[in-house]
C-alpha positions in Angstrom: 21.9 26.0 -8.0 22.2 23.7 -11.2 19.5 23.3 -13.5 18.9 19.5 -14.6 18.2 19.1 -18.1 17.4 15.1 -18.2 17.8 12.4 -15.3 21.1 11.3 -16.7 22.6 14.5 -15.2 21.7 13.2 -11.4 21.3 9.1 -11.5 24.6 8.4 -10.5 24.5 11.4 -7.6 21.8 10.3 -6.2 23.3 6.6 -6.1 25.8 7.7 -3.9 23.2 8.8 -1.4 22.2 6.0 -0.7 24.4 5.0 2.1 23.9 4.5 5.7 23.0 7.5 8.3 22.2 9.7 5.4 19.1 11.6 6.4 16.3 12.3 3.5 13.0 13.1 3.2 13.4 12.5 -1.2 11.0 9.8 -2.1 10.8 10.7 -5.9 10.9 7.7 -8.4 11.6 7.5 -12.1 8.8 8.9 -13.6 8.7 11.7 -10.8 12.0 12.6 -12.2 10.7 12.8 -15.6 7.8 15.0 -14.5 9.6 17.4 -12.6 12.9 17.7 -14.5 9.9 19.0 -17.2 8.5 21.1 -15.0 11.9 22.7 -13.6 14.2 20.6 -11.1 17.6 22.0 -9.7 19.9 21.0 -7.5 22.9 21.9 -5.4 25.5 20.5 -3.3 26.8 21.4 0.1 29.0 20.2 2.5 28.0 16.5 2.8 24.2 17.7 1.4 22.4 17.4 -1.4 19.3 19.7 -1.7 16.7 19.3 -4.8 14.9 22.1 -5.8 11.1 21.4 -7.8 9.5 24.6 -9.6 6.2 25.5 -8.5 5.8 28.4 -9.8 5.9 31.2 -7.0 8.5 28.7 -4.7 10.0 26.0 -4.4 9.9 22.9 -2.6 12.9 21.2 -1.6 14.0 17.4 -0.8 17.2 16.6 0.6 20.2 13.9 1.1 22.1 14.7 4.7 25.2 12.6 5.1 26.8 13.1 9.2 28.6 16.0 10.0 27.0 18.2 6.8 27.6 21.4 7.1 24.3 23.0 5.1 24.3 26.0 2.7 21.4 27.9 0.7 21.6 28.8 -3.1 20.5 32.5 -3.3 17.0 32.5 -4.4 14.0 35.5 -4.1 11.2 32.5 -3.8 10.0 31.1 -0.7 11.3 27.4 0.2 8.9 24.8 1.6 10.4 21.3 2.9 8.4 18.6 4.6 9.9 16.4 7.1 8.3 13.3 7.0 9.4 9.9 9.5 8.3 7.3 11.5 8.7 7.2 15.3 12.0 5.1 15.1 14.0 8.7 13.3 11.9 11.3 14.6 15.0 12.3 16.9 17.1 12.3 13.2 14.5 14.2 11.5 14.3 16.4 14.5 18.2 17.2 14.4 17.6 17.8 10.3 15.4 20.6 11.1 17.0 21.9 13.2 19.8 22.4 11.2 17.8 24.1 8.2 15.5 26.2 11.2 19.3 27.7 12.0 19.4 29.1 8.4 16.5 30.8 8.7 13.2 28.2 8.3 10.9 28.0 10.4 8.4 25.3 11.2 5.0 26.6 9.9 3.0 23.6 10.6 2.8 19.8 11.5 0.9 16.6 10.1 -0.1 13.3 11.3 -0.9 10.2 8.7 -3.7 8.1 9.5 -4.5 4.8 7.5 -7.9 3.1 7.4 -7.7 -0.9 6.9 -8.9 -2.1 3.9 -12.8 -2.4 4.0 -16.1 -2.2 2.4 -17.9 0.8 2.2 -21.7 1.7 1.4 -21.4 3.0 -2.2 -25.1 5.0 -2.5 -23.6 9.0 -2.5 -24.5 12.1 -4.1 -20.7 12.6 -5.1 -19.6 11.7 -8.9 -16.3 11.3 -10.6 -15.0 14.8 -11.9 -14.3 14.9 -15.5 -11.2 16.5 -17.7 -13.5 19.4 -18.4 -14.1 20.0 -14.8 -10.2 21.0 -14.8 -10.4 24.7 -14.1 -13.3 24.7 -11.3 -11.1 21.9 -9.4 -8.1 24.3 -10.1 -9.4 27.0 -8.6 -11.8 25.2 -5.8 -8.5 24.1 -4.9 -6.4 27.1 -5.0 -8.9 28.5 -3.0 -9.0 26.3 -0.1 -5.5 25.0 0.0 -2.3 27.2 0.9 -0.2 27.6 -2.3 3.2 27.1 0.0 2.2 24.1 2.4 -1.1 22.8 0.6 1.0 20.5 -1.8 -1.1 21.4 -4.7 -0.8 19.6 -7.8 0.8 20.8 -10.8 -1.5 21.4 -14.0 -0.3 18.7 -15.5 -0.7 16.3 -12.6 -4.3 17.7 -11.9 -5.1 16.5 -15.7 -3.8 13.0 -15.7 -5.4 12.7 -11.9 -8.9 13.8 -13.9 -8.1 11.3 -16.9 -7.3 8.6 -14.5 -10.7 9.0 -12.6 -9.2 9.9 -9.6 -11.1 13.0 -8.2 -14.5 12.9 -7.0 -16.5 16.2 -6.5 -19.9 17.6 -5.3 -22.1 20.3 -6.9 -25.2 22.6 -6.5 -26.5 25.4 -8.0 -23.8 27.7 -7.0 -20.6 25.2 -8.7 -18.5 23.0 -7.4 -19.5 22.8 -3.3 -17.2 19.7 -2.3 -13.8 18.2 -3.3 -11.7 15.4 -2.7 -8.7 14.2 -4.7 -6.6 11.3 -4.7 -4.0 9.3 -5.8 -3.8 5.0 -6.0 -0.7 3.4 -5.8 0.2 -0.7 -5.4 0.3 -0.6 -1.7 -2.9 1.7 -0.8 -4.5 4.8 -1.7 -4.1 8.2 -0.1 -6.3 11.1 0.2 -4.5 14.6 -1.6 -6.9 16.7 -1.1 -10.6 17.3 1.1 -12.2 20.5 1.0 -16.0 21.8 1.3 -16.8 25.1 0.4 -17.4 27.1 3.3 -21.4 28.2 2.8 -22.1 24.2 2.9 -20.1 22.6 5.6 -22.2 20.7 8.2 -24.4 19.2 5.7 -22.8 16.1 5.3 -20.8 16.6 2.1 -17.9 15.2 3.4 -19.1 11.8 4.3 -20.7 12.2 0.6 -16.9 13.1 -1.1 -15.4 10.0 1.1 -18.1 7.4 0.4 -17.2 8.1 -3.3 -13.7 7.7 -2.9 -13.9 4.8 -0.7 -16.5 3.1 -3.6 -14.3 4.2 -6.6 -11.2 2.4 -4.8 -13.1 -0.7 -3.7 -12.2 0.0 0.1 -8.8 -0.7 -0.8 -6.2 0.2 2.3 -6.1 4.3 2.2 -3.9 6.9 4.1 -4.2 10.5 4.8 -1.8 13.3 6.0 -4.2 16.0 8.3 -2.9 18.8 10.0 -2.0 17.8 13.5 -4.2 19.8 16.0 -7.1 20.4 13.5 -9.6 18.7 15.7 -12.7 19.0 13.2 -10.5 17.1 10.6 -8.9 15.0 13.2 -12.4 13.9 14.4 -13.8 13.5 10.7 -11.2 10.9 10.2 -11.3 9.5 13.8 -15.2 8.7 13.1 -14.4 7.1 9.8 -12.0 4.1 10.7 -8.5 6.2 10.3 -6.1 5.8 13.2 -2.8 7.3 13.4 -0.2 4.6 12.3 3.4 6.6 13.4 4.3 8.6 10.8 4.9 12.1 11.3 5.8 15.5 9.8 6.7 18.9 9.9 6.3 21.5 7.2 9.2 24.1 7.1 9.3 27.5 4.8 11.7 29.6 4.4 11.7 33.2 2.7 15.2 34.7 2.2 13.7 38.4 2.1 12.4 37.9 5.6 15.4 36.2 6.7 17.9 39.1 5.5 19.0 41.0 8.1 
């Protein structure tokens, strides 16, 4: 497993994935690059594979390039490895043979996800959720650590936590107790997609969430929006359901692998 020092190092490998029946579940861009070569990217080739490695601290999350006929290989590592297999219904059977192939060295599929997208459209803007601000950085941190799986919760890096605060893009609820609600999210061109909703346990059922996502939906002008929920978590399932999101086709699964376990 190579360290990558600067983007150089990689543009013209990653040009030559991009050929027909390669398999990949990479969507990084340039500035991703930037961002996670700083934060710690590696990478190493197999047989007709190209697996990246991002940092996170206590594992690693991995993207990969699968040209036909690959024949996959691990770099030894004493972190557990998450991968998310994300598709549309036209290459679920490809996906399905990609994981597969990493299940038979030793993943194992540790949960699915569903996206739903909600048309664009107006949304009442009086709510009892504000805008989080930069200072509000280690409460989010830790509200989030808290409810969100360290391996599979996709949590954001310090770094993209603090430009997501700068950029006005989390919206939280409080009482006398702290932070008591959550949602983050991110706004590209096309749409915008919900990171992250979480109410703290002690005031679920109160409505909070309906709070957090009229915010959202007002601070983004009821612009197109998207969110990936765990596939047979029915209160979330029916949260979104209730509020205009529909599943539009897309698909994952969430493998991890731990090479301790998988020793024999």
């Amino acid at each position: 497993m190579r360290k990558i020092e600067n983007f150089a190092q990689i543009s013209d490998l990653l040009n030559a994935q991009l050929k027909r029946g390669v398999i990949t579940n990479n969507f990084l861009r340039g500035d991703d690059y930037t961002r996670e070569i700083a934060n710690g990217l590696y990478i190493h080739e197999a047989g007709g594979a190209l697996l990246l490695f991002r940092e996170r601290g206590d594992h690693l999350v991995m993207t990969f390039y699968l040209h036909p006929n690959a024949v996959l290989s691990l770099p030894e590592t004493d972190r557990p490895v998450v991968t998310e297999l994300s598709c549309r219904a036209k290459d679920a059977d490809a996906m399905a043979n990609a994981a597969e192939q990493f299940c038979a060295l030793g993943f194992r599929e540790v949960l699915r996800r569903t996206r739903r997208t909600r048309k664009p459209e107006a949304f009442p803007v009086e709510t009892t959720a504000v805008p989080a601000k930069p200072e509000d950085f280690e409460d989010i941190s830790r509200f989030l650590s808290e409810h969100f799986s360290a391996l599979t919760g996709c949590l954001p890096t310090a770094d993209d936590l603090r430009e997501n605060l700068e950029d006005g893009h989390t919206v939280i609820t409080r009482d006398e107790k702290g932070v008591s609600g959550v949602l983050h999210f991110a706004v590209s061109r096309a749409s915008t997609e919900i990171r992250h909703l979480a109410v703290r346990a002690d005031c679920r059922g109160k409505g909070l969430a309906g709070e957090l996502l009229t915010a959202y939906l007002a601070a983004t002008d009821g612009a197109k929006s998207q969110v990936w929920a765990r596939t047979g978590n029915a209160p979330a399932e029916h949260f979104y359901e209730q509020h205009g999101y529909r599943p539009d086709g897309w698909t994952s699964a969430v493998l991890q692998y731990n090479q301790r376990r998988n020793r024999p």
